[in-house]
KOLLUMPA-593135 format. One line per field, with one value per residue (C-alpha): x, y, z; residue number from 0; residue in three letters. Coordinates in Angstrom, 2 decimals, decimal comma, padded with zeros to 5 digits. Layout:
<pts>
X = [X | ...];
Y = [Y | ...];
Z = [Z | ...];
pos = [NUM | ...];
code = [ALA | ...];
</pts>
This chain:
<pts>
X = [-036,60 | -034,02 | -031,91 | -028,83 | -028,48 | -024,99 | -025,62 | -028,94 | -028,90 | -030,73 | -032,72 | -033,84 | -036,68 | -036,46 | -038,98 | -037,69 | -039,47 | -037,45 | -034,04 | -032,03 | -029,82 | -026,32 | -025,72 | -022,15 | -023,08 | -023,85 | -020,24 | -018,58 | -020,11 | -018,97 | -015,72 | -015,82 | -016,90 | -013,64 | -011,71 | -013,78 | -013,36 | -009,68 | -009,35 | -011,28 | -009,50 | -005,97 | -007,35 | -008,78 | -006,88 | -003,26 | -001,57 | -000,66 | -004,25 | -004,01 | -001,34 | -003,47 | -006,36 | -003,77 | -003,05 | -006,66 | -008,14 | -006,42 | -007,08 | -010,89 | -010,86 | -009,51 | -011,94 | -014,99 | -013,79 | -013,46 | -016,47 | -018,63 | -016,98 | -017,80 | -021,28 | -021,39 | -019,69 | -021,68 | -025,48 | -024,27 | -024,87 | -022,53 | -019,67 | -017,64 | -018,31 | -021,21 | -018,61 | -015,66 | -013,09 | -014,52 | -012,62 | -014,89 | -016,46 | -018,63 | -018,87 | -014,93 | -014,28 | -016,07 | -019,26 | -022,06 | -021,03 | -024,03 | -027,77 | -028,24 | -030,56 | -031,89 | -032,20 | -028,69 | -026,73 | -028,76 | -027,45 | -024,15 | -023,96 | -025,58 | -022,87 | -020,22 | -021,43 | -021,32 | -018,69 | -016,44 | -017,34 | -016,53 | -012,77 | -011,92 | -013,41 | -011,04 | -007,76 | -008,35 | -006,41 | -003,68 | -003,32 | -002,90 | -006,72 | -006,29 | -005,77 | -009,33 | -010,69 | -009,33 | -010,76 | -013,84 | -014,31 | -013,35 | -015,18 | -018,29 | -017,29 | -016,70 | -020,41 | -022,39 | -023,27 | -024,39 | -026,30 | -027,86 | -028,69 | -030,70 | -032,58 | -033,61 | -035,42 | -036,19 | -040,01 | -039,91 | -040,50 | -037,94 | -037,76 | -036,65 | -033,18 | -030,35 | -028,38 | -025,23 | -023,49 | -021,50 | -023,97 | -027,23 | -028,56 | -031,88 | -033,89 | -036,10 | -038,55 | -038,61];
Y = [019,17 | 017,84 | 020,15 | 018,93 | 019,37 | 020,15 | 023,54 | 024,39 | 027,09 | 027,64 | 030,63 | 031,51 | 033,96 | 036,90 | 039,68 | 042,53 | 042,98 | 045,88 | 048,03 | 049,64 | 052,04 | 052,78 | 056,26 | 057,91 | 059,80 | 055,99 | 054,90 | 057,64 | 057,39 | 053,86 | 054,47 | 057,70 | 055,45 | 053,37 | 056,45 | 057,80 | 054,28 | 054,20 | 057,80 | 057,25 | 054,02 | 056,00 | 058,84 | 056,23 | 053,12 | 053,11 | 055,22 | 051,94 | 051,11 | 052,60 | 049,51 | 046,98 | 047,86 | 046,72 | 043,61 | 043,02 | 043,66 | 040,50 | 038,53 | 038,94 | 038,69 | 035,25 | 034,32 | 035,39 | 033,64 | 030,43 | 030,39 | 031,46 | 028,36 | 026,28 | 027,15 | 026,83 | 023,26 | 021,89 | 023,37 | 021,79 | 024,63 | 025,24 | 027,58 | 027,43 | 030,00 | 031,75 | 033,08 | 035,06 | 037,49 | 041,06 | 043,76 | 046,22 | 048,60 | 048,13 | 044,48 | 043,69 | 039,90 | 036,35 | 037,71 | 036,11 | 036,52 | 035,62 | 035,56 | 033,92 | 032,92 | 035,31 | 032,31 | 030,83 | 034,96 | 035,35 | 031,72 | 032,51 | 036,07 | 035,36 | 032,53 | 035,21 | 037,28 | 035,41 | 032,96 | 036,01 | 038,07 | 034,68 | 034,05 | 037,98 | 037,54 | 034,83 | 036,77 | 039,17 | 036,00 | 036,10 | 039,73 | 043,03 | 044,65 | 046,91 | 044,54 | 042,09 | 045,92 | 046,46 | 042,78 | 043,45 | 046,96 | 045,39 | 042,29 | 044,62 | 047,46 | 044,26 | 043,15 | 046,33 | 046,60 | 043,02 | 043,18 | 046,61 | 044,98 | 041,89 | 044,75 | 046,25 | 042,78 | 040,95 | 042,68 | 040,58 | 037,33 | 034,85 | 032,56 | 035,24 | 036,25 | 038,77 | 040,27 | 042,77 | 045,04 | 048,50 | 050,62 | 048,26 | 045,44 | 043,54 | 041,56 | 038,92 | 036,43 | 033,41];
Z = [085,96 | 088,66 | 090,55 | 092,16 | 095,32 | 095,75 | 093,66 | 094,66 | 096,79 | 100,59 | 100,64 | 104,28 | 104,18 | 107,19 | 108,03 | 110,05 | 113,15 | 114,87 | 114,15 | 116,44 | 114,65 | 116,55 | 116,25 | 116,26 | 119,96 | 120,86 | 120,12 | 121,43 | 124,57 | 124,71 | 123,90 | 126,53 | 129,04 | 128,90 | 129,56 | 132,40 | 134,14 | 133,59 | 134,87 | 137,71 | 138,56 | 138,28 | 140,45 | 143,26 | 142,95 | 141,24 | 138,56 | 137,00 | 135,87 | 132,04 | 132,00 | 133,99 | 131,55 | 128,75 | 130,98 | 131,37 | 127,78 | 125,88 | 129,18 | 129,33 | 125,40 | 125,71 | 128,62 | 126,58 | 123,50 | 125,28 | 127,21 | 123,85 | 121,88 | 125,06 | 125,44 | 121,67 | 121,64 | 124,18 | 122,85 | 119,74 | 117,88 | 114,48 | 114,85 | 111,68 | 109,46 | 111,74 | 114,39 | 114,51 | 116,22 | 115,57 | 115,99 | 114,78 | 117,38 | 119,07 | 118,67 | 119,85 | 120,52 | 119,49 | 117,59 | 114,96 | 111,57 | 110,53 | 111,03 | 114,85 | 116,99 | 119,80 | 121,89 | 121,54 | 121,18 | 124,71 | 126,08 | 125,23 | 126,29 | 130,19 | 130,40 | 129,22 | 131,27 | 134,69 | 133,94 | 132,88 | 136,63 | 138,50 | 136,81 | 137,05 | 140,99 | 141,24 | 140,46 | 143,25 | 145,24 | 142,85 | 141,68 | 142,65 | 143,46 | 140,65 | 138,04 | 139,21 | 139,10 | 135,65 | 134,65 | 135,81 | 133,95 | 131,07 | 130,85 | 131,76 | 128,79 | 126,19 | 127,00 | 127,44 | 123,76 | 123,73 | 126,72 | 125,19 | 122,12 | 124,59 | 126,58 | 123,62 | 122,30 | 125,33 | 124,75 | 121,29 | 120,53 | 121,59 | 117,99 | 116,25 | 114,92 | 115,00 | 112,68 | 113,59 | 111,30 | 112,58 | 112,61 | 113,03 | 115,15 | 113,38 | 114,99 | 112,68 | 112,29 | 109,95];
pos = [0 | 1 | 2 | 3 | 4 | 5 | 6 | 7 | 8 | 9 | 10 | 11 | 12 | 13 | 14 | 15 | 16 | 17 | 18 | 19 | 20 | 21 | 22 | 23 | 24 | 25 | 26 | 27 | 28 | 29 | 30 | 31 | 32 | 33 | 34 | 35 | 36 | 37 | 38 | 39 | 40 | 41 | 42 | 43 | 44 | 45 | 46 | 47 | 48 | 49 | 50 | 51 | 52 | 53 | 54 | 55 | 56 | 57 | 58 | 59 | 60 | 61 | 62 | 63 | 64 | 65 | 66 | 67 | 68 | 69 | 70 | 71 | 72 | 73 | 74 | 75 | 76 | 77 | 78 | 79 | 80 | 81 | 82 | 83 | 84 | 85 | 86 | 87 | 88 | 89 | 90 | 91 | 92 | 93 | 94 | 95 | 96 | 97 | 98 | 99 | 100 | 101 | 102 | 103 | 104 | 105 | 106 | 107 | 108 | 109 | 110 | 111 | 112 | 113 | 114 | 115 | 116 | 117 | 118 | 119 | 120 | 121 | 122 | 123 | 124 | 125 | 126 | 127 | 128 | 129 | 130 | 131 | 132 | 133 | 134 | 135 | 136 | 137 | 138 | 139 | 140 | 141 | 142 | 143 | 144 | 145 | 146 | 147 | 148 | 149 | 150 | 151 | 152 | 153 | 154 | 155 | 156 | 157 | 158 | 159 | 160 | 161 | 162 | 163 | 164 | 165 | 166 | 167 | 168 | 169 | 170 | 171 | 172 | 173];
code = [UNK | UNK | UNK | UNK | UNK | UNK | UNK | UNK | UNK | UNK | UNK | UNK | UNK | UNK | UNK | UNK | UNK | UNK | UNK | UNK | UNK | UNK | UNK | UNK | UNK | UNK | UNK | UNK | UNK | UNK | UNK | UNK | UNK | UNK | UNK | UNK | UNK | UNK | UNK | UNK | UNK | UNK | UNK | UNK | UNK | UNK | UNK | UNK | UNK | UNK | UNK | UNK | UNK | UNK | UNK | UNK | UNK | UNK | UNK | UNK | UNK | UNK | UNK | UNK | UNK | UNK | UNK | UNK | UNK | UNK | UNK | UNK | UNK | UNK | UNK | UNK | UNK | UNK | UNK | UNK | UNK | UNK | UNK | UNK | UNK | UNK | UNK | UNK | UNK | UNK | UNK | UNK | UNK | UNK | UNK | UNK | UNK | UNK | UNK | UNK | UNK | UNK | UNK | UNK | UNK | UNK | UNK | UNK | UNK | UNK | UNK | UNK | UNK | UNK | UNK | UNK | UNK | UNK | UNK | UNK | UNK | UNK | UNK | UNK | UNK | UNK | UNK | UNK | UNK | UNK | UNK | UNK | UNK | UNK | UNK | UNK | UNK | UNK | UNK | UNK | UNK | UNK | UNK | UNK | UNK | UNK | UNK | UNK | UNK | UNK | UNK | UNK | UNK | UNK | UNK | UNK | UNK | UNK | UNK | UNK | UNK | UNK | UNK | UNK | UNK | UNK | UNK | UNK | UNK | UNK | UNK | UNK | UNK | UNK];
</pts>
């Protein structure tokens, strides 16, 4: 018997290696933290900073989202379908939709996460202090729970594959 192999379908078998469950004290700390920074960057720098911080957020989201599709691009990894603009928390901004590569989520997260600290270093020429300051929080908070989620598997094996949901990362291997 012939399939066809236009409606044949792929199955990709995964064995869970390691969970990390995000618990509800996890994401409200995360979200406290934004507030602590923004109060202490009213108290120390400028009263204007809640507003900078609304400046800043849409900026940095933009900067991540085009240095992910770049890094993406140029790899020559496949992006339609597999990526997309979360705004779930705590996975805000250009995220897997899918099953993805700890190899390629790490490439594209260290090149987020210098590339992003080098353009919000550069606006210090261009804006006010508090603004670069409110960049830089920012970009920082929008990565923390995808730099978390690299500590946490950098001990595993480095062909394996992650999976996020809202209240779960998985790690696999094929």
């Amino acid at each position: 018997m012939e399939s066809n192999p236009k409606t044949a379908a792929t199955f990709y078998q995964y064995r869970l290696i390691k969970k990390v469950n995000l618990s509800q004290w996890l994401t409200r700390t995360y979200i406290m933290l934004l507030v602590i920074f923004i109060v202490l960057q009213t108290l120390f720098l400028t009263p204007w900073s809640p507003l900078y911080m609304l400046l800043a957020a849409p900026v940095i989201l933009w900067i991540q989202y085009v240095v992910s599709r770049s890094v993406l691009l140029i790899s020559g990894h496949p992006i339609a379908k597999r990526w997309r603009s979360s705004l779930r928390l705590p996975w805000l901004g250009y995220m897997p939709d899918q099953y993805i590569s700890y190899r390629t989520f790490r490439k594209v997260q260290m090149h987020n996460f210098w590339i992003g600290l080098c353009i919000a270093a550069l606006f210090v020429v261009w804006s006010p202090p508090a603004f670069t300051v409110s960049m830089v929080i920012c970009h920082l908070w929008l990565l923390l729970p995808r730099l978390y989620a690299l500590f946490r598997f950098n001990s595993a094996e480095q062909e394996g594959m992650l999976k996020f949901s809202s209240t779960d990362i998985s790690y696999y291997a094929q």
